[in-house]
N, C-alpha and C positions, 0 to 999 in steps of 0.2 A: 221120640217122635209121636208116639201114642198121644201125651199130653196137648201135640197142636190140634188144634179144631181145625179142619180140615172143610172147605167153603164149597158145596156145590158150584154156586153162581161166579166163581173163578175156576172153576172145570178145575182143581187141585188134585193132581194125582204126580207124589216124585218119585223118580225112580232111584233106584236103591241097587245098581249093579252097575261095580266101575268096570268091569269086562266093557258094557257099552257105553259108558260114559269115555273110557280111554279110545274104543271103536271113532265115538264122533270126532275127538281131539286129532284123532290123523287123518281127519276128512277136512279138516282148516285148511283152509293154504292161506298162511297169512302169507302179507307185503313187509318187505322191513318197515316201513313206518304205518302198520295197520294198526285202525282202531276197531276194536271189539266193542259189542254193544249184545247183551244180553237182556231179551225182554222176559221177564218171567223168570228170576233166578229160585225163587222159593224158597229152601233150606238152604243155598249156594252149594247143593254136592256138585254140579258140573261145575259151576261159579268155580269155584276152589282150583280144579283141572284148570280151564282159563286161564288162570293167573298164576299157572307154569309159563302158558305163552311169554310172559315179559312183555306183554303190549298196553298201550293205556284201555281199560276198560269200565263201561258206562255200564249198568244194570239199570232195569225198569222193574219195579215191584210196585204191584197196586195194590196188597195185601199188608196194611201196619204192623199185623201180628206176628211178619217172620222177621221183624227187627231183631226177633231174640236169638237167630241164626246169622241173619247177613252182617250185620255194626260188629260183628267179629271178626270180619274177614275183607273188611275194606281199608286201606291204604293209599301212600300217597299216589297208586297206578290204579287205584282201582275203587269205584265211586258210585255207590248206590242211593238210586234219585227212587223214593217212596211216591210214586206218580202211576197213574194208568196212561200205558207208553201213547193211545190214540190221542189223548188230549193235553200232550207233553212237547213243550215249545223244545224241539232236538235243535233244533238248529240253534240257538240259542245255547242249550246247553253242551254244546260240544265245539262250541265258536272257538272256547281258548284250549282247544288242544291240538298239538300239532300232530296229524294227521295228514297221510293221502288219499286212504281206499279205508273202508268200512266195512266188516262184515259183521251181518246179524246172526246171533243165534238165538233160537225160541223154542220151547214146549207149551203150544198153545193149546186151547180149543178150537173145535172147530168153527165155530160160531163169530171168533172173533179174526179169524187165518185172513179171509180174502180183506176184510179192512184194514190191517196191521201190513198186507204186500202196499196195498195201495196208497196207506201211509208214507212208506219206504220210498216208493218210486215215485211220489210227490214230492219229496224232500230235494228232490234234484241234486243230489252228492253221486260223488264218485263210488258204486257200488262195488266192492270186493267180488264178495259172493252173501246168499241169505243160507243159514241150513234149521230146515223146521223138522221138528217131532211134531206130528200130526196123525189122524188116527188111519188104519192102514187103509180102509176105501176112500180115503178124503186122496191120499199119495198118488191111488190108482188113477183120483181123476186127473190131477194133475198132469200126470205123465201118461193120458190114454191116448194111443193111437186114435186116429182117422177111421171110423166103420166101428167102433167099439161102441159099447152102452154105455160107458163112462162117460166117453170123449161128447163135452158139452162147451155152451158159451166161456166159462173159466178158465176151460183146459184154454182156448186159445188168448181169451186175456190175456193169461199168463206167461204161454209161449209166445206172445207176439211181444214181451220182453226182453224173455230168459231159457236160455239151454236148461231143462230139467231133468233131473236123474233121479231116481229110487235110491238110497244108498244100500240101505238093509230093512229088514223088519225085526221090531222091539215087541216079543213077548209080553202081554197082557203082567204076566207074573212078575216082572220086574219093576211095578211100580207098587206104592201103599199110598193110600188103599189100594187093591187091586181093582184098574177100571173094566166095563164089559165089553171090551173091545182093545185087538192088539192093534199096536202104532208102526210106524215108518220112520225113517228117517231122508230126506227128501233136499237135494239142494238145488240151490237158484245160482243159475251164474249170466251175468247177463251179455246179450247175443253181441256179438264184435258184427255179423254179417245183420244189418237194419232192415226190416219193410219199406220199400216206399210207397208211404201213401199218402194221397193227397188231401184225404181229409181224415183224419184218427177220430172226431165224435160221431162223424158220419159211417166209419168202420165198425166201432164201437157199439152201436143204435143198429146197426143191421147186422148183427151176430147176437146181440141180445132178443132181436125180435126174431131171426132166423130160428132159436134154439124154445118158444116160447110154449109151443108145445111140440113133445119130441115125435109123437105118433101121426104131427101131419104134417106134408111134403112142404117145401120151402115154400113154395108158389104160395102155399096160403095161411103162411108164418108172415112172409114180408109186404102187409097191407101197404103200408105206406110208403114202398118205394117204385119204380116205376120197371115192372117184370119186362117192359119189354130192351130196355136195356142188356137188363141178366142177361136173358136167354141165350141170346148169341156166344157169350161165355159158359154159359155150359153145352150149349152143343159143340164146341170149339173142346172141349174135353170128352167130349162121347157123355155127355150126361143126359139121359133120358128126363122128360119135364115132370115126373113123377121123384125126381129124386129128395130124399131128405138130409138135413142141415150135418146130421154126424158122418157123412159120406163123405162130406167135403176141405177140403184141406185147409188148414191156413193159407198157404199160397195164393188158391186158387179165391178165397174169402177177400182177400186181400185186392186181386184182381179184381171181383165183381163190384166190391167197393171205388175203385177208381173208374170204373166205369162208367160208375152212378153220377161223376162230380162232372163226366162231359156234356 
């Protein structure tokens, strides 16, 4: 392993302890006819676990150089496409497999985590579940309550998709190179109970500018929408006009949004 050149600008850090690499393998819930798709297999040590599954499995590697790892361990279930997964026609290539439900598995960066979901849930497929290694304050955001310092525009993104869970935290020490920060293991499952909302860019545009800066009150985060709509919505919740964007719920975000569209 010494011998790989190891790429910053692909955030490359693999872990090196099957204790957690078998920990994620029983966090799967495959479907009988699930397809697996591994973005970022690296050296394939989790790869290799995977394809105990018995399931057809897709990898994304952007990196040419670990051809010297992965062309070793691909077969006729298991098929590594040398592409960076964002600019990789999936649909396309997973047309001739037969397939129900999809789950992703990834060791990302962080840098590249929120564009590779929103890849995902553009694809419009039947999503299994996604489970990402991400670094451990990226997890916290994801899955931060309501009144937290975490809990920001993403956290509800994301939850205005998907049930998330923490599963574990991954020791800093179990990857080479060792990185300066320990990870999570974090999964997506998506919500069976839907929002309704009437209009999703117009929900979307008012949580991104709601969250735009976090030290000042909503009221003068949402220039461009019409406050006096809100209001009535948050006093209908006992919310004082001084309140700020991490106080408030999806639920309730949700609500002020359909308010906006009457």
């Amino acid at each position: 392993m010494e011998k790989f050149r190891f790429k910053k600008k692909y955030g490359q850090n693999f872990i090196n302890n099957n204790e957690i690499i078998e920990k994620i393998i029983k966090n799967i819930n495959v479907t009988p006819n699930n397809l697996i798709i591994e973005i970022g297999p690296g050296a394939g040590i989790l790869t290799k676990h995977l394809k105990n599954l018995q399931k057809q499995l897709i990898c994304y590697e952007i990196d040419q150089e670990t051809k010297v790892f992965l062309d070793k361990i691909k077969d006729d279930k298991t098929t590594i496409i040398y592409e960076d997964f964002i600019k990789a026609d999936i649909i396309s290539d997973i047309k001739k497999t037969n397939y129900d439900k999809v789950s992703f598995i990834a060791n990302i960066p962080y840098y590249i985590t929120t564009p590779i979901i929103k890849k995902i849930i553009n694809l419009n497929i039947d999503i299994n579940e996604i489970i990402l290694m991400v670094q451990k304050e990226v997890a916290e955001r994801f899955t931060a309550k309501v009144g937290t310092k975490q809990y920001n525009s993403l956290t509800i993104f994301l939850n205005y998709y998907f049930d998330i869970e923490k599963l574990f935290d991954v020791n800093k020490k179990y990857f080479y190179p060792i990185p300066k920060v320990d990870s999570a293991i974090v999964k997506f499952t998506p919500k069976k109970r839907k929002f309704k909302l009437e209009n999703e860019e117009l929900f979307f545009k008012l949580i991104n500018e709601a969250f735009t800066q976090k030290r000042k009150i909503l009221k003068n985060n949402i220039k461009s929408f019409d406050y006096n709509k809100i209001l009535p919505i948050l006093k209908k919740h006992n919310f004082s006009d001084n309140i700020r964007a991490e106080e408030i719920s999806i639920d309730i975000f949700v609500e002020i949004a359909n308010s906006l569209c009457k």
